[in-house]
N, C-alpha and C positions, 0 to 999 in steps of 0.2 A: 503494500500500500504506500512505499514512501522515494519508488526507485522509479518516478513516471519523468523523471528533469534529466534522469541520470542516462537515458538512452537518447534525449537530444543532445545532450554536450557529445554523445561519443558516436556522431556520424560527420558526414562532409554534405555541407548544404551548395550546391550547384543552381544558381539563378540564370534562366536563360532571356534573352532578349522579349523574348513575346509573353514574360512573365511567369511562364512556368517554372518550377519548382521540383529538384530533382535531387535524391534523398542516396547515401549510398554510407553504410553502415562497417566500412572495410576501407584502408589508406585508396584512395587511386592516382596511378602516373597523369602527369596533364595530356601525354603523348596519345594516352587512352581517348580524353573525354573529347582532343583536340580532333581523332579518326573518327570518334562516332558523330563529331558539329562541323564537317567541315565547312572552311573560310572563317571559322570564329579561334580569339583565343583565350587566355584561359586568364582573369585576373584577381589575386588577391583584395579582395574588400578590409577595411579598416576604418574601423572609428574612431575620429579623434574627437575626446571632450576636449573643450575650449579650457584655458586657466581663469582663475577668477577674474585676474586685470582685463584679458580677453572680454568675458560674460560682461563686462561692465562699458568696455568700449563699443562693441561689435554686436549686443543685444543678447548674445548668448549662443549666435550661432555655430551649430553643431556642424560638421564637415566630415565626409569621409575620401582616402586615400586610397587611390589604386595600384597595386603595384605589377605588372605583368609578372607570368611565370614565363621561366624557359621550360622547353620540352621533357625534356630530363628531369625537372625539378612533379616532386609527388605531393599530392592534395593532404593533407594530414587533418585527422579528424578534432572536431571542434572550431575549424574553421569556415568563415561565408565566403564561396566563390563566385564570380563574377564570369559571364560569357562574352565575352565584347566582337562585333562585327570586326572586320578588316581595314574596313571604312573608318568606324570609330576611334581605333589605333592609332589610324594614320592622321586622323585628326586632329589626335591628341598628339601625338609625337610634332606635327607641325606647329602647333602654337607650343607648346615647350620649344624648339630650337626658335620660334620667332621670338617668342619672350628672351633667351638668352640673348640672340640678337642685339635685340632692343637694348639688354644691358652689359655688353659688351660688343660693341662696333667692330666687325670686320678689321684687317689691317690696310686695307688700302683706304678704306672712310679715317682709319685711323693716322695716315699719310697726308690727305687732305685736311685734317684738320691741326695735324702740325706747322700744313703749310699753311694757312690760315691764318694760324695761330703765330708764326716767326713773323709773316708781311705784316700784321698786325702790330705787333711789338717793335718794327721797325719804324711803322710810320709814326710812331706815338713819340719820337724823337725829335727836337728841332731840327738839328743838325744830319741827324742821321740820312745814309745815303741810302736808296733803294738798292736791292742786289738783284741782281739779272738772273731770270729764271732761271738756266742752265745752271748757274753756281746753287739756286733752293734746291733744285734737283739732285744735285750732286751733294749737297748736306743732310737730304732726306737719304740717301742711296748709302751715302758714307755711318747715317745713326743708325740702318737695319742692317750692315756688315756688320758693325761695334755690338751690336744686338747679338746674332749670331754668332760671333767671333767667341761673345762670352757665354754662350752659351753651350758651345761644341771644344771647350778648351778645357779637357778634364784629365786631370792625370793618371796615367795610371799606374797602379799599388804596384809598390817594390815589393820584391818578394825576398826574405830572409834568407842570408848565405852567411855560415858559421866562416869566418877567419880566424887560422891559426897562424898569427904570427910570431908569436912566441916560441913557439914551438920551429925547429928547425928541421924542415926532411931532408935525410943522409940517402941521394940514391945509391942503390947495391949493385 
């Protein structure tokens, strides 16, 4: 009479797109679930409670986290799984690389705005003389060699060799 909670915590709940609900009482491979839905994959659900500071800014919105599985990786019981389209994935995976984007600019947006950035600081000078394109170029091309210079300039570890100089060898 008291074991009716104890057979939900020990299965693997599989959520599919059109709602259905798909119950399996035993670990399964994602390899498995991903043959029997083909074009969907397989992703980890997580709930994250908000912190109090959160609760008090942001009204107390609750939020959950998806994390894809790889193929390889096994459904383990007690856990909510998630079916996601290919579609959906890719959707998601596109605004993630556009957000990082966003906050880290390419290198060549990051070239122009160096340059930008030096003609800027030049003109801000009475006296100072404008430099001729060819030369910005050549100081942009010169700071991404010093860039990589320092970053490809790694030593490599000596490797321990006993010296006996003390020691004097008699050949025979």
């Amino acid at each position: 009479m008291g074991n009716c909670q104890a057979a939900d915590a020990a299965m693997v709940v599989i959520q599919h797109p059109g709602g259905r609900v798909e119950r399996s009482y035993w670990p399964l491979s994602a390899t498995e679930v991903m043959r029997s839905n083909p074009g969907h994959y397989v992703a980890l659900v997580t709930l994250c409670q908000p912190s109090e500071e959160e609760k008090r800014n942001n009204g107390g919105i609750r939020f959950t986290r998806v994390k894809l599985l790889r193929a390889k990786d096994t459904l383990v019981l007690g856990q909510v799984y998630r079916l996601l389209t290919s579609e959906e994935v890719m959707k998601g995976l596109w605004a993630k690389k556009h957000a990082r984007m966003k906050k880290n600019p390419p290198d060549s947006e990051r070239e122009k705005q160096i340059e930008s950035g030096a003609a800027q600081t030049l003109d801000c000078g009475s006296d100072a003389r404008k430099p001729e394109s060819g030369n910005l170029n050549q100081d942009v091309k010169q700071e991404r060699h010093r860039q990589k210079a320092t970053q490809t300039t790694v030593k490599p570890s000596k490797q321990w060799r006993p010296s006996l100089q003390s020691i004097s060898e008699v050949g025979s």
